[in-house]
Backbone as a chain_set.jsonl record, in Angstrom:
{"seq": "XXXXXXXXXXXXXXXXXXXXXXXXXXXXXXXXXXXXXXXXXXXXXXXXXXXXXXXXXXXXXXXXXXXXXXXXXXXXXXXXX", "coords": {"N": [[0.834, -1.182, 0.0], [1.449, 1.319, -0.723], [0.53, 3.906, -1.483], [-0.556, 4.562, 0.756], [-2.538, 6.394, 3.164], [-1.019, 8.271, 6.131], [-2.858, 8.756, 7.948], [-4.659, 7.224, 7.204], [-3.285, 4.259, 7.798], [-3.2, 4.48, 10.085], [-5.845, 4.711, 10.948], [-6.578, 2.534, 10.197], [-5.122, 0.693, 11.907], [-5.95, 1.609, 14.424], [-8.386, 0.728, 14.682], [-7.899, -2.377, 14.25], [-6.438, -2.841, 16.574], [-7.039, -0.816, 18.44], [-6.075, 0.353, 20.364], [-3.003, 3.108, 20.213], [0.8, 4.395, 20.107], [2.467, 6.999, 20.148], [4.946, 6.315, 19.229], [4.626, 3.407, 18.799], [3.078, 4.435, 15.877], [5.384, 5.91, 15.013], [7.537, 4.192, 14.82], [5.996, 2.014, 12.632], [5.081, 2.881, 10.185], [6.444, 5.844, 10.269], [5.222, 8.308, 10.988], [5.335, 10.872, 12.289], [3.586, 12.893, 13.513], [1.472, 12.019, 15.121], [-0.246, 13.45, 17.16], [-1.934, 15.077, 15.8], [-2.912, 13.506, 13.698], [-4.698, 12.136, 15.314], [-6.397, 13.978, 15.883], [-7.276, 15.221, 14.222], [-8.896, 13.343, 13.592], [-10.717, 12.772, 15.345], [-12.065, 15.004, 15.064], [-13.732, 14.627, 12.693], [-15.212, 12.582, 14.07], [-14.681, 10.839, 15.638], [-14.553, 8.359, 18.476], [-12.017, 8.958, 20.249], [-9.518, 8.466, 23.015], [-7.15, 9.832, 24.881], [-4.459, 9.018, 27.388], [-3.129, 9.552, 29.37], [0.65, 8.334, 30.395], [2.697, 7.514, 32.6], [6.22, 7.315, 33.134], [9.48, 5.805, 34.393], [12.211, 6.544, 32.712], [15.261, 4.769, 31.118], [17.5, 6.726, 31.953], [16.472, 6.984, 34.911], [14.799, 9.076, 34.696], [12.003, 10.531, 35.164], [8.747, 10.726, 33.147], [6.612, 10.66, 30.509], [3.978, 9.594, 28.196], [1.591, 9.856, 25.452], [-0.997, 7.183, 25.346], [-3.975, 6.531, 22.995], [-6.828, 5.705, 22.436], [-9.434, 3.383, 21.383], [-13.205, 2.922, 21.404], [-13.763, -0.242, 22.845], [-15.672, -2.473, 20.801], [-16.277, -0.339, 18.87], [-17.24, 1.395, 15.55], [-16.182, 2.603, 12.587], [-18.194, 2.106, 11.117], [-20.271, 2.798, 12.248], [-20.151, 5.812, 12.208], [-21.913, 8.628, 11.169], [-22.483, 9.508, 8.477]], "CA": [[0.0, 0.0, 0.0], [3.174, 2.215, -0.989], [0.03, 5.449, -1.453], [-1.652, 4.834, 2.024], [-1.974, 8.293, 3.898], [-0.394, 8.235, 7.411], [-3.99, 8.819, 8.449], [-5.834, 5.462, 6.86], [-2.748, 3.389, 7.969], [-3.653, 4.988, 12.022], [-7.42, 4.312, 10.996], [-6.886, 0.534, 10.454], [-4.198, 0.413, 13.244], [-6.789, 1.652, 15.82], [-9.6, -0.389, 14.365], [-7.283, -3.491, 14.827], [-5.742, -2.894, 17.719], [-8.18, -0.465, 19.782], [-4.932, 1.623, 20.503], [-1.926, 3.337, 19.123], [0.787, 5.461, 20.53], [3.449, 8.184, 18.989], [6.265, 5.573, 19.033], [4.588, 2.842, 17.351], [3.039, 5.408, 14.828], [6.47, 6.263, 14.057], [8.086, 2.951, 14.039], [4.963, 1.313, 12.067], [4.352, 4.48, 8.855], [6.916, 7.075, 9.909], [3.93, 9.306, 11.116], [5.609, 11.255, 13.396], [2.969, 13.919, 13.919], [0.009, 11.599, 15.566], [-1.477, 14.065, 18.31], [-2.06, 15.724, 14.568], [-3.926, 12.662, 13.224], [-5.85, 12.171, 16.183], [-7.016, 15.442, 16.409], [-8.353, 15.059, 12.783], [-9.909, 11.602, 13.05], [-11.756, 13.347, 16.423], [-13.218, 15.742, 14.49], [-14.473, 13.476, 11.824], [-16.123, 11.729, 14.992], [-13.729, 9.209, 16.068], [-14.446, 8.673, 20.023], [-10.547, 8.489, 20.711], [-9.432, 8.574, 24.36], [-6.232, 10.026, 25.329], [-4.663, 8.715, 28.661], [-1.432, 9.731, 30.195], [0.942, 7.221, 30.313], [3.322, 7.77, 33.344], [7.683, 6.21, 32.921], [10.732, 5.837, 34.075], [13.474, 6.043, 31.719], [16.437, 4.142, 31.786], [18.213, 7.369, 32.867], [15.84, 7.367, 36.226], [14.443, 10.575, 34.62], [10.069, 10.515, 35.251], [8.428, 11.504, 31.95], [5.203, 10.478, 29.835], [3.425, 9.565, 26.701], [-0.004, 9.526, 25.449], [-1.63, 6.134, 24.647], [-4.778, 6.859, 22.512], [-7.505, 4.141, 22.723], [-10.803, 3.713, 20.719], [-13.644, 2.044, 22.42], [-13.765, -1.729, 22.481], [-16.953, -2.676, 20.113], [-17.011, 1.183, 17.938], [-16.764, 0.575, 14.147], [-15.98, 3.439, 11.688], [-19.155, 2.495, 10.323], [-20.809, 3.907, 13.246], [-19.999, 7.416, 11.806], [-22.596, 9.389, 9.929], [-21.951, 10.24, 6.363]], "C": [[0.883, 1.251, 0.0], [2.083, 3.883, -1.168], [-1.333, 5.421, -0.378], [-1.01, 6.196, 2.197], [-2.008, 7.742, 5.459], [-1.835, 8.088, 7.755], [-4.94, 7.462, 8.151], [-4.785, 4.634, 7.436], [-3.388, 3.616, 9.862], [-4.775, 4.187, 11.937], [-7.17, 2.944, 11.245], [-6.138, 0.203, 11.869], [-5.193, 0.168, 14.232], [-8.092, 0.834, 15.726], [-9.306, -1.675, 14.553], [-7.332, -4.075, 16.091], [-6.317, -2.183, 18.985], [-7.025, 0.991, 20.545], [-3.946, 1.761, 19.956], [-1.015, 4.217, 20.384], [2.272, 6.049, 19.354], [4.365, 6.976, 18.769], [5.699, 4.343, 17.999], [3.73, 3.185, 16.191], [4.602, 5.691, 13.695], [7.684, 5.043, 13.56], [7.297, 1.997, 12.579], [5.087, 2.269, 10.382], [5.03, 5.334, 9.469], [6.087, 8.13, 10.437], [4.402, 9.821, 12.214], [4.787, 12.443, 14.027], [1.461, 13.187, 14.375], [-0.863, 12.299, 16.365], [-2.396, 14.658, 16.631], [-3.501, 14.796, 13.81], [-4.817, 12.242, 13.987], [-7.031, 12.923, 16.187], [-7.853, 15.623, 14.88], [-9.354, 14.115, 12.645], [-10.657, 12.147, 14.182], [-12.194, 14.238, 16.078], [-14.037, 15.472, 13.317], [-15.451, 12.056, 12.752], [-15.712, 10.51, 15.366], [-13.609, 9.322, 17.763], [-12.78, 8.061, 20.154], [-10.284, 9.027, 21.712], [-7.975, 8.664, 24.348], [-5.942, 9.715, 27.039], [-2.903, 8.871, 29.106], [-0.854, 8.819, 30.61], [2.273, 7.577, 30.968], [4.823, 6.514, 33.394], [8.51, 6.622, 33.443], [11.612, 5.216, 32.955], [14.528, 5.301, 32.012], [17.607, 4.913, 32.365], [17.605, 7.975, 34.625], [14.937, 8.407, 36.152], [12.632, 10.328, 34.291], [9.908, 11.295, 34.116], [6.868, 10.557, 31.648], [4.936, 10.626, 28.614], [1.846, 9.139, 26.735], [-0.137, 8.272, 24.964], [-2.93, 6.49, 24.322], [-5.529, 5.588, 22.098], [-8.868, 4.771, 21.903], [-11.733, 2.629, 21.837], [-13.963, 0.566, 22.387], [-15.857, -1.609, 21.642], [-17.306, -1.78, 18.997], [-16.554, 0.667, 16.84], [-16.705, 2.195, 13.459], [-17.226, 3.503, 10.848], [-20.449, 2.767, 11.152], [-21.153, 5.159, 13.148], [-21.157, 7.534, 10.838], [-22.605, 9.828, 9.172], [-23.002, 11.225, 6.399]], "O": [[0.822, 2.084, 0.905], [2.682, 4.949, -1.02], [-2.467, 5.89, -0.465], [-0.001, 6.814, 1.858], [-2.846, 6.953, 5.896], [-2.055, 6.884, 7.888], [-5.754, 6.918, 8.898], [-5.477, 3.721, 7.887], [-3.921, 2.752, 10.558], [-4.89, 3.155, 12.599], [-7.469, 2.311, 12.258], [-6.635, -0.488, 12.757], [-5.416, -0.899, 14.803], [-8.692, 0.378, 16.699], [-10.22, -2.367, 15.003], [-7.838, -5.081, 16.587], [-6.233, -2.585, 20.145], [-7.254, 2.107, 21.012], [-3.592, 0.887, 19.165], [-1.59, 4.67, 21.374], [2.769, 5.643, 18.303], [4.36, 6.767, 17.556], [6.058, 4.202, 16.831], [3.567, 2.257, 15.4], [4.838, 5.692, 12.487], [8.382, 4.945, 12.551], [7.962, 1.441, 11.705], [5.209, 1.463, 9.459], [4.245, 6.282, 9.494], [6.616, 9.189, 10.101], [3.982, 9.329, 13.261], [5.26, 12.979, 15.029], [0.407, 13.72, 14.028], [-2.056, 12.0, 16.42], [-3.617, 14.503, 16.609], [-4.622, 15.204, 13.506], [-5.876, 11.908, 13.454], [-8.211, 12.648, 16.405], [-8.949, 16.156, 14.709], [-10.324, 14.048, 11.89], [-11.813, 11.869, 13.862], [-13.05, 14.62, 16.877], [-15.017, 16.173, 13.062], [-16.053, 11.067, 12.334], [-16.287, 9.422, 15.393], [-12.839, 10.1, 18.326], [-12.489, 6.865, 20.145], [-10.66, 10.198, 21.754], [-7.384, 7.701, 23.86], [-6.781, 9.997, 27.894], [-1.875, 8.2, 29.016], [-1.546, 8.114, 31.345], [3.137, 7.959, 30.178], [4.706, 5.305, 33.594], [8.709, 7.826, 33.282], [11.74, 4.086, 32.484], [14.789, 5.133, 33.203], [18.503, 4.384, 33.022], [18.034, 8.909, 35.303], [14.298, 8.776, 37.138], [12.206, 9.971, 33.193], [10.584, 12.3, 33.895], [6.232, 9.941, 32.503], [5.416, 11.507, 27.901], [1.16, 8.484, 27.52], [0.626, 8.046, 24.025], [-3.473, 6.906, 25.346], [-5.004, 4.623, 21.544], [-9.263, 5.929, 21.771], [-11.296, 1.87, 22.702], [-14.738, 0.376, 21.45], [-16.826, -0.911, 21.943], [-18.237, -2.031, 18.232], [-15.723, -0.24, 16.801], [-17.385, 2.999, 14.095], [-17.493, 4.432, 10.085], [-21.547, 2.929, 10.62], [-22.109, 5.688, 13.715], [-21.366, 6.756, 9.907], [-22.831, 11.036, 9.243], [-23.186, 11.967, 5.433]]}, "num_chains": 1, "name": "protein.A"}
C-alpha cells in the first residue's frame, strides 16, 4: 500500500488494535505527527481517548506519553456520512 496516507494506515491500526501510541506510529508508517492525526480523526467523529501514560526512563528521569484508545466494540461504520 506504498500510497496509504499516514492517516488510513492509524485508521486501520486503531480499528485493529483499539490503541496506538506516537512511538509505534512512528516505528509502524513514519507518522511522526500523531497528536495531529488524532485530532483530525476526532473531528471526523472518532471517540478516541487520550490517557497519560506515566515512565521511568532508563536514565531514572520521570516523563510520559499519550496512549490513545478507541472504544472496544465502535466501528468506523458507526460514523454518519
Amino acid at each position: 500500500m506504498a500510497n496509504d496516507t499516514k492517516i488510513a494506515q492509524v485508521k486501520r491500526y486503531l480499528l485493529k488494535y483499539r490503541k496506538i501510541t506516537a512511538w509505534t506510529a512512528i516505528e509502524k508508517y513514519k507518522a511522526t505527527r500523531l497528536a495531529d492525526i488524532v485530532f483530525k480523526l476526532k473531528a471526523k467523529g472518532w471517540p478516541i481517548t487520550s490517557h497519560r501514560v506515566d515512565f521511568v526512563d532508563t536514565n531514572g528521569n520521570k516523563s510520559h506519553y499519550a496512549l490513545y484508545t478507541l472504544p472496544h466494540g465502535w466501528s468506523d461504520k458507526d460514523l454518519q456520512s
